[in-house]
Structures are given as structure tokens and as C-alpha cells.
KEKEKOL-505364 format. One record per residue (C-alpha): residue in three letters; x, y, z; residue number from 0. Coordinates in steps of 0.2 Angstrom, whole numbers. Layout:
ALA, X, Y, Z, NUM .
...
//
This chain:
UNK, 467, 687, 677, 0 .
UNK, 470, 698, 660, 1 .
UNK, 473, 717, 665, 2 .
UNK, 456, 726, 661, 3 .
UNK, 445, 714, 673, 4 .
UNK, 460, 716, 687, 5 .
UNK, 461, 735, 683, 6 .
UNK, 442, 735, 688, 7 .
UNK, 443, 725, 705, 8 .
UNK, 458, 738, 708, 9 .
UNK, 444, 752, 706, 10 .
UNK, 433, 746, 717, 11 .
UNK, 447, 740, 731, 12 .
UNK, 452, 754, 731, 13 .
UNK, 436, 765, 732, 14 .
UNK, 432, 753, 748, 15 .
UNK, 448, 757, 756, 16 .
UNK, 443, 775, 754, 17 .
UNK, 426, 774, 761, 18 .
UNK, 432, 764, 774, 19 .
UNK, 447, 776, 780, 20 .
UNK, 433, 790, 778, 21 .
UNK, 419, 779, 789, 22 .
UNK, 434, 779, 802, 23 .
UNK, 437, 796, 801, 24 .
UNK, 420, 802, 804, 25 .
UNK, 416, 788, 818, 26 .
UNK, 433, 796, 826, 27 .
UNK, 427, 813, 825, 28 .
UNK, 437, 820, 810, 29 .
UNK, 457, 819, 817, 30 .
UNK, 456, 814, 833, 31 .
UNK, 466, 799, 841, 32 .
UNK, 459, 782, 843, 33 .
UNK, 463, 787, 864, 34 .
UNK, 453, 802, 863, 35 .
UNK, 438, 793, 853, 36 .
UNK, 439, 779, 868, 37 .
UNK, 443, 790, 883, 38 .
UNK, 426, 801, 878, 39 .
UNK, 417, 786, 874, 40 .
UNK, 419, 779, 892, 41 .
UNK, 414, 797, 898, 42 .
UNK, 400, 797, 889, 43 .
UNK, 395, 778, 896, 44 .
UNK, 398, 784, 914, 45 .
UNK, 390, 798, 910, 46 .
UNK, 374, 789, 904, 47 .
UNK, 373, 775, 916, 48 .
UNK, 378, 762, 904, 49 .
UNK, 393, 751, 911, 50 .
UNK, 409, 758, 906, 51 .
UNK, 416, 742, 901, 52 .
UNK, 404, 739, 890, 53 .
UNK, 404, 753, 880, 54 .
UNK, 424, 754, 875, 55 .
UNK, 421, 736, 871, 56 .
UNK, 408, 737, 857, 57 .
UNK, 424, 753, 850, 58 .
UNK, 437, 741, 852, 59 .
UNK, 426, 726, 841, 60 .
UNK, 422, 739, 829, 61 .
UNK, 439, 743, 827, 62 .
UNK, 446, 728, 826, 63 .
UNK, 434, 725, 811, 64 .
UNK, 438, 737, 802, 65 .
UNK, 456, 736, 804, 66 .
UNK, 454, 716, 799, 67 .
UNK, 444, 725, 782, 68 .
UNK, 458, 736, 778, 69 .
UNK, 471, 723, 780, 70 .
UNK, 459, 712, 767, 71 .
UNK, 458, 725, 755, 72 .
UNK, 477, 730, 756, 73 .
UNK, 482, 712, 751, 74 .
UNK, 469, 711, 739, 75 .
UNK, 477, 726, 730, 76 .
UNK, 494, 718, 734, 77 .
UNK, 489, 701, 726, 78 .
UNK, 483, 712, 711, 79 .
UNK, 502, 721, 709, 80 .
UNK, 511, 702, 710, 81 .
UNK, 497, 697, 696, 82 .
UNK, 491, 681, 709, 83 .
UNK, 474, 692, 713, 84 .
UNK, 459, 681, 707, 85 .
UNK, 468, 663, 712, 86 .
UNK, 462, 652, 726, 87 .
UNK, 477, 655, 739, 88 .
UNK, 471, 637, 745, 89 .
UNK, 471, 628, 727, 90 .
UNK, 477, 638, 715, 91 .
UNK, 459, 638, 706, 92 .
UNK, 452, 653, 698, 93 .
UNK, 438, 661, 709, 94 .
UNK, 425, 665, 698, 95 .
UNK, 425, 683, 693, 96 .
UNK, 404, 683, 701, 97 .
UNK, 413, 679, 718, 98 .
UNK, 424, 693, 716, 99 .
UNK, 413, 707, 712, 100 .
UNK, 402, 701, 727, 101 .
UNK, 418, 699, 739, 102 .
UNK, 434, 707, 730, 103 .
UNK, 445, 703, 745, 104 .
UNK, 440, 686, 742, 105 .
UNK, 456, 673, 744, 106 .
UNK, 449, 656, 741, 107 .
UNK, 438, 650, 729, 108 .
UNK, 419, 645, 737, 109 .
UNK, 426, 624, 741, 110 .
UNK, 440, 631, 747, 111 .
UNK, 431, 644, 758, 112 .
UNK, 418, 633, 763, 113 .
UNK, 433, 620, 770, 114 .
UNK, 440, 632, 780, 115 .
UNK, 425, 638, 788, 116 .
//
């Protein structure tokens, strides 16, 4: 992939990484840890009659996904720094540059994607 068309997928990973670490910040309440955030949630479930349980684990899903997201996007930018960002991982193919502005963490090309789902 030639520089300007990778410089731009760059841009925009890293503009998601930002809003993502912001969204986490503000569903943590600003600088509080991931404990506090949990041990007020399940206060707040006891306190409201929902079940405990259920409440931190819909936090700890949520977490987990967007922990999963930022991990996507930080290899995305890493596969843009060893110039193999835009390559199928599975084939070697180019993924279409369409596929990348809809998913820029995208690793395989859509046959390739559709195989390993």
C-alpha cells in the first residue's frame, strides 16, 4: 500500500484509538480504576435489586471488547510501521482499499474472512 492511502488509514486508527481510550475513560468515571468502576457497579446492582452477578458481568464483556478493539487497532498501526498493513494475513492478497475504510483493523481479505468465520 503507497504511503499517502496508508498515511490516511493511520489518521483514522489512530483517531479510533483516541475515542475509544476517551469512551473508556468516561464509562470509568474520568481516572478511576477498572476495581473502583466494578466495586460501585455491583453496589449499585445490590442497591437496585438487580443481581449482582449480573451487573459486573455485562462491565467485564464490555471491557473485554474494547480491550479486544484496542489491541485490533494497535496492530493495525503496527502492521502499517512494518509496511504489511492492507495484505490479507491469510493470503497475502491486497484487501481492497473499500474493506479498509469500512473495517481498518481488517486482517484478511473478505474470502479469507468469510473461511475463518
Amino acid at each position: 500500500m503507497n504511503a499517502p492511502i496508508s498515511d490516511t488509514f493511520e489518521a483514522q486508527l489512530r483517531s479510533e484509538r483516541q475515542a475509544l481510550l476517551a469512551r473508556l475513560q468516561a464509562q470509568r468515571g474520568g481516572t478511576r480504576s477498572r476495581t473502583e468502576v466494578a466495586a460501585d457497579k455491583r453496589a449499585m446492582a445490590d442497591d437496585n435489586g438487580f443481581r449482582a452477578d449480573e451487573s459486573f458481568d455485562l462491565g467485564s464483556v464490555l471491557g473485554e471488547r474494547e480491550a479486544l478493539e484496542l489491541q485490533a487497532i494497535d496492530a493495525a498501526l503496527q502492521r502499517i510501521a512494518d509496511g504489511s498493513y492492507g495484505l490479507c494475513l491469510q493470503c497475502g492478497a491486497s484487501i481492497p482499499a473499500a474493506r479498509l475504510h469500512a473495517q481498518p483493523t481488517a486482517e484478511r481479505c473478505v474470502d479469507c474472512q468469510a473461511k475463518a468465520e
